[in-house]
C-alpha positions as CSV (number, residue, x, y, z in Angstrom):
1,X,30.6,26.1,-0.3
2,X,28.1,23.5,-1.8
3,X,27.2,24.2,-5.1
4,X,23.2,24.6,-6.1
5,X,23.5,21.3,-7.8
6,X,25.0,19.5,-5.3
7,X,22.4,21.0,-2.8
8,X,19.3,19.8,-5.1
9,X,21.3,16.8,-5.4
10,X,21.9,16.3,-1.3
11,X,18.0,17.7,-1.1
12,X,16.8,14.6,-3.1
13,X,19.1,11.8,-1.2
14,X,17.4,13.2,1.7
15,X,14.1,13.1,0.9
16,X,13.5,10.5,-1.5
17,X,10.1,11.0,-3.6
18,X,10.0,14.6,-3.1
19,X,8.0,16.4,-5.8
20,X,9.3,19.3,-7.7
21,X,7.5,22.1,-5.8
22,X,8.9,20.9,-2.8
23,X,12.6,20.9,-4.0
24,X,11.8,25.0,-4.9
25,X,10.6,25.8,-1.7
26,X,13.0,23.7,0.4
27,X,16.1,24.7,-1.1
28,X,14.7,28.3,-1.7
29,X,15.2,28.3,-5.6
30,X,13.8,29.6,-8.6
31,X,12.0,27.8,-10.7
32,X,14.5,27.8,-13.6
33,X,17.0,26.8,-11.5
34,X,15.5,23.5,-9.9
35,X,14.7,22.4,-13.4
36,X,17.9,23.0,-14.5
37,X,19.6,21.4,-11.9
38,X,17.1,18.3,-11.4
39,X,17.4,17.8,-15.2
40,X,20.8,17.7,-15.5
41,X,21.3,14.9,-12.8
42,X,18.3,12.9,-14.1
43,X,20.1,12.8,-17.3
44,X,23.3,12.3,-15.6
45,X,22.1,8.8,-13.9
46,X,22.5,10.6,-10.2
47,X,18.5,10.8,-10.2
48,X,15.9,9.1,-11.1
49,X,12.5,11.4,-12.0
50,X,9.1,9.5,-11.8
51,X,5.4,11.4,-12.7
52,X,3.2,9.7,-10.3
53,X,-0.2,11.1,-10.3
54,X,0.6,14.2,-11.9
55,X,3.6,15.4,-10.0
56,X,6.9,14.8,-10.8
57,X,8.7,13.3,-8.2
58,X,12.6,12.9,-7.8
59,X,14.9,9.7,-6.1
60,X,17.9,8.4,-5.4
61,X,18.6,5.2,-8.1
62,X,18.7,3.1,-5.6
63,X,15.2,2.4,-5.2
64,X,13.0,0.4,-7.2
65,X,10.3,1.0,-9.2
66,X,7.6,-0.3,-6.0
67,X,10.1,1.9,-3.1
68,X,9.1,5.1,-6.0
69,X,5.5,4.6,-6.0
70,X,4.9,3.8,-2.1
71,X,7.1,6.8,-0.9
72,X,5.4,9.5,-3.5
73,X,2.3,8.2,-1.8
74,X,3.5,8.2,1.4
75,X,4.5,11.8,1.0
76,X,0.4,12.4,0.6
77,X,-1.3,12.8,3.7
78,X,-4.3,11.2,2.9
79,X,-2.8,8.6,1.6
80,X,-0.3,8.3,4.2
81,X,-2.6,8.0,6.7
82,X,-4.5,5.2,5.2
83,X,-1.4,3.0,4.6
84,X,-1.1,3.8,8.2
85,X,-3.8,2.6,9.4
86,X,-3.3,-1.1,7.5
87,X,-0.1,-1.4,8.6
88,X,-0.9,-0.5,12.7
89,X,-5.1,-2.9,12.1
90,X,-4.5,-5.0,9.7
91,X,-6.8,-5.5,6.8
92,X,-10.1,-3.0,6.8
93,X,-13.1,-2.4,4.9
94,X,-13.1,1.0,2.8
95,X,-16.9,1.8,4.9
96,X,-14.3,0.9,8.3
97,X,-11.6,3.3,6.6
98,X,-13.8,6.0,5.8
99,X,-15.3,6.2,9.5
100,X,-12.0,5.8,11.5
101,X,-10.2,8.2,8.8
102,X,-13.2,10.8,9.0
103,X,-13.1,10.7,5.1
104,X,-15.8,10.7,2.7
105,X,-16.1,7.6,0.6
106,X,-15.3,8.8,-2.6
107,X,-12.1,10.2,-1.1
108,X,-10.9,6.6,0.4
109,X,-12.2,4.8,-2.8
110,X,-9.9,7.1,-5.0
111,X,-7.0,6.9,-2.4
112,X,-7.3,3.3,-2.4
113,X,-7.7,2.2,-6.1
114,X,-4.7,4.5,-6.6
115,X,-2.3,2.7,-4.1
116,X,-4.3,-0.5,-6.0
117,X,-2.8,0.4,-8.9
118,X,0.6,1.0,-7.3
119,X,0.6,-2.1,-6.1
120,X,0.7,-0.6,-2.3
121,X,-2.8,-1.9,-1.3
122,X,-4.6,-5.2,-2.7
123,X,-7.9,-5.4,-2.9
124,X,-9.8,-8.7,-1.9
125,X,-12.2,-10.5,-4.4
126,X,-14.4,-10.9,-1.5
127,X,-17.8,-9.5,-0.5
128,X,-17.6,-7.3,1.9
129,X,-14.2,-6.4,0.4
130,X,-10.9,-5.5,2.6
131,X,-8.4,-3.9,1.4
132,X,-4.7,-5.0,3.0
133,X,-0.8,-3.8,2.2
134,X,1.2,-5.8,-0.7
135,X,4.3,-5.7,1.4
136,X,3.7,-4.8,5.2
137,X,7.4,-5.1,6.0
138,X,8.8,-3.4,3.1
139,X,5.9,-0.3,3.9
140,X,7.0,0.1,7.2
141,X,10.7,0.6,6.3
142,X,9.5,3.4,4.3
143,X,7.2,4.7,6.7
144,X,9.9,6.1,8.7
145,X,11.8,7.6,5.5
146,X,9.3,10.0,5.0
147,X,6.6,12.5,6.5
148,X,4.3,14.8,4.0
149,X,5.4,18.4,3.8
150,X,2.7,21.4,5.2
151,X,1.8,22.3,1.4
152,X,0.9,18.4,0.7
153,X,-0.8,18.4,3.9
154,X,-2.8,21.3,3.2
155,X,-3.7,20.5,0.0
156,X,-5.2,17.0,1.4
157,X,-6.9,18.6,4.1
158,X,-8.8,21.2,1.2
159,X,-9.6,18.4,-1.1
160,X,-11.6,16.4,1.6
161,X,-13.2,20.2,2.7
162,X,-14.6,20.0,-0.9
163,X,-15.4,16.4,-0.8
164,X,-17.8,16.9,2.3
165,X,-19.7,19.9,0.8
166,X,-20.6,17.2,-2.1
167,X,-21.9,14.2,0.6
């Protein structure tokens, strides 16, 4: 019988970038025991655990410091969905994002300056600006490695609700 810690551990491997909540409610765990567990293999070298936007998100060493970044935002449906839609159209306005997306501006310009700053998106110096991926290949590879969970989804979906009642 697998152990808890090598079930966290297997979790993880699995799906890389998954945030602490997640790993509770996947595996079924209390909250004592998925810190426990995910602290001990951080500090053991068999994870690595990265705060990105304010969650705390766990990998496999393998992957770089970029592969961390663009798979915790990939794991955001919001987000998700705008790296998406660069990588299937090609460079697009944030106006052009916002109307295919059905998301208020404020929502895409936060999105976007925070895969900016990831170094996921770049944004052009030009006027109207476009916004394109840093590394289309590399994003589509991990665009297949992962798929937001219901609670990230929901929690996307209640953020633009509240963004619309402020349009």
């Amino acid at each position: 019988m697998a152990t808890t810690r090598d079930r966290v551990r297997r979790h993880v491997r699995e799906t890389p970038g998954v945030h602490f909540n997640q790993v509770e409610r996947d595996l079924d765990i209390a909250t004592g025991q998925a810190q426990y567990h995910l602290r001990r293999l951080v500090n053991d070298g068999e994870l690595i655990v990265e705060r990105i936007s304010g969650r705390a998100h766990y990998f496999d060493p393998t992957f770089d410091q970029w592969e961390r970044h663009a798979l915790a935002f990939l794991r955001r449906e919001t987000a998700r969905e705008i790296v998406l839609r660069l990588h299937a159209d090609g460079p697009r306005r944030p106006e052009t994002l916002a109307t295919e997306l059905d998301l208020s501006r404020s929502t895409v310009s936060w999105h976007v300056s925070t895969l900016g700053d990831a170094g996921i998106v770049t944004k052009s110096d030009d006027r109207p600006m476009t916004i394109t991926l840093t590394r289309p290949e590399h994003t589509a590879e991990l665009l297949d490695v992962v798929s937001p969970s219901l609670p990230d989804r929901l929690v996307d979906r209640f953020i633009r609700t509240v963004d619309t009642l402020f349009e």
